[in-house]
Steps between C-alpha positions, in 0.01 A plus 500: 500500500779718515738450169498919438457645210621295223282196618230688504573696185541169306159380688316819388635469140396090508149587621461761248594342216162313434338831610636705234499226230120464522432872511721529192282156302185749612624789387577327148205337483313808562696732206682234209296514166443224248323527185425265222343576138458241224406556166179427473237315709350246229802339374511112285653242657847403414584866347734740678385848673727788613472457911648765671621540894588796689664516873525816631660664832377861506675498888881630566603186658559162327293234483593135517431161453128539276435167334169474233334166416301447175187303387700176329230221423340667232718758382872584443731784522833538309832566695300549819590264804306488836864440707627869393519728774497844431662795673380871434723805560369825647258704277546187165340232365510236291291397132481181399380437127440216337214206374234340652353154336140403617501097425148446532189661373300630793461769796744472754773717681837540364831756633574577859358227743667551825777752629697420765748781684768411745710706728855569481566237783280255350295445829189604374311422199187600370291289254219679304238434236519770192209729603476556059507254359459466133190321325521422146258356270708244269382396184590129317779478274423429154704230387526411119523140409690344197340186500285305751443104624409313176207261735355860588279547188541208253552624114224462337316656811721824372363462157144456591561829755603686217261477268415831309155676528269378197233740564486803668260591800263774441200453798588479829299494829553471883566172675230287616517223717574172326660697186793289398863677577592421132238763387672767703558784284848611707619790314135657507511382892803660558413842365144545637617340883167260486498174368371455121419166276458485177179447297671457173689159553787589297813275570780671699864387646432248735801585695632406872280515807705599797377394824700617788445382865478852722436316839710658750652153702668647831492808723854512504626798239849305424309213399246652314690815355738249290199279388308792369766635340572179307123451373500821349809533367374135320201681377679735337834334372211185330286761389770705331655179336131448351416822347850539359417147307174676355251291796270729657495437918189515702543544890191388765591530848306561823507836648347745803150425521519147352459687166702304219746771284566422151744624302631468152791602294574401159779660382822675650367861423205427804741322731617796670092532702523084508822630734281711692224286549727189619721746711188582710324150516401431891568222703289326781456189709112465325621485137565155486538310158185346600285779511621584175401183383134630597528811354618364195186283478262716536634698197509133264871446432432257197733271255521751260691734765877518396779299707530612838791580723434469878756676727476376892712675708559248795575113420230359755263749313164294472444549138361164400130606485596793249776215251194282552238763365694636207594182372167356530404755338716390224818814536822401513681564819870580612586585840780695663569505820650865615836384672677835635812246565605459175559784202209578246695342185465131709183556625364497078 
């Protein structure tokens, strides 16, 4: 109890140590800056953005030891670690440019996802969640395909899909229940936003019918994210491949409401609002494959309906009842199974 004034000059300086270091965390806390800016906020999936990061120390000390963790299961950054710390001079700061990839189509976070700050002593450490975090919209990559499985679409299933239009239709008039989908009139559908059959029976391309499974199979965003992404980006690399071989592509899928959208595109100038209709296509639990097997139904899928393409986006997908309609029905049938494991060329 009585060491004089060194002992206790070394005791005061121990005990404040800890003191001072977590006033001085606070006080960074309280006044460091960070900003982030990307390019834009509805980028495609596998294309680079400019991403941008600012630290800033508007105070006339230093500040040491800030660390920033990033979003990394569905997006990258180039030349951008999370196990870089950073120290910021008095009155500077630091830019960071470079790219940001989205790798799946989808809404999600992406940039900053924690900050941590540590003290010059390292005996403190604070842990925080990005209060700004950013939200981008992602839409699917558009892949183009050189050639595809030969036991997708047998040859002379290509021929018969390409036949040329013998007659041209002149009448049309809405939909009524029962109507046949092979007397859909889809350009006049597509322009007037209600659905229109023909009265004059002329013969048209029969084409490809393009069934894709939007049933949304877990709650879990990194299992479903990936999935999605995969079904679409099927969608549109198959229905690309089609038109570009002169075979028009008609899309039924279930969407909000239960309502069935139907889209068609027949040649490369139109793809461009195929893109926009596929990029917004919803996803949910109720939109099993078969429910679209009832909806199909009750519009009268027939033999004379073209070859058609179901896309299932999950591997223990139940889609027996819908293979089992269409073929009865007498279509042909291929199946793909949407496997986010492997790359798009394998999956076709």
């Amino acid at each position: 109890m009585f060491g004089g004034p060194v002992s206790y000059g070394l005791f005061w300086l121990l005990t404040s140590i800890p003191v001072v270091s977590l006033a001085y965390l606070l006080f960074v806390l309280a006044t460091y800056r960070i900003y982030q800016e990307i390019g834009t906020k509805n980028p495609v999936a596998n294309h680079k953005i400019p991403y941008y990061i600012t630290l800033q120390n508007e105070m006339p000390i230093l500040f040491a030891g800030i660390r920033v963790m990033f979003y990394s299961s569905f997006s990258d950054i180039e030349g951008v670690t999370d196990d870089y710390e950073y120290e910021l001079s008095p009155k500077s700061g630091i830019k960071l440019e470079t790219d940001l990839i989205c790798k799946y189509r989808g809404e999600y976070e992406v940039g900053i996802k924690r900050i941590i700050l540590t003290d010059f002593f390292r005996l403190f450490r604070f842990s925080f969640k990005n209060p700004e975090p950013l939200r981008v919209i992602v839409k699917p990559n558009l892949v183009s395909l050189e050639s595809i499985s030969a036991g997708v679409l047998a040859e002379e299933h290509l021929r018969e899909a390409r036949k040329n239009v013998t007659r041209p239709d002149v009448i049309t008039r809405e939909y009524i229940a029962g109507d046949s989908i092979r007397k859909i009139n889809w350009k006049a559908t597509a322009s007037s936003d209600r659905l229109l059959v023909r009265r004059d029976e002329g013969e048209e391309k029969r084409g490809i019918l393009l069934l894709p499974d939007t049933c949304r199979y877990s709650n879990d965003e990194h299992d479903y994210i990936p999935a999605e992404n995969r079904v679409l980006e099927l969608i549109l690399a198959l229905s690309l491949y089609y038109v570009k071989q002169g075979i028009p592509v008609r899309m039924l899928a279930l969407q909000k409401n239960g309502e069935l959208l139907y889209h068609t595109v027949d040649n490369e100038s139109s793809f461009e609002k195929f893109y926009s209709v596929v990029s917004d296509i919803y996803f949910d639990d109720r939109f099993t494959a078969d429910e679209l097997a009832l909806s199909l139904a009750g519009m009268g899928v027939t033999a004379e309906e073209s070859n058609a393409v179901v896309i299932v986006g999950n591997e223990d997908a139940h889609a027996g009842k819908l293979i089992n309609f269409l073929e009865t029905s007498g279509v042909t049938v291929n199946t793909y199974v949407a496997n986010p494991e492997s790359s798009l060329e394998e999956s076709v």
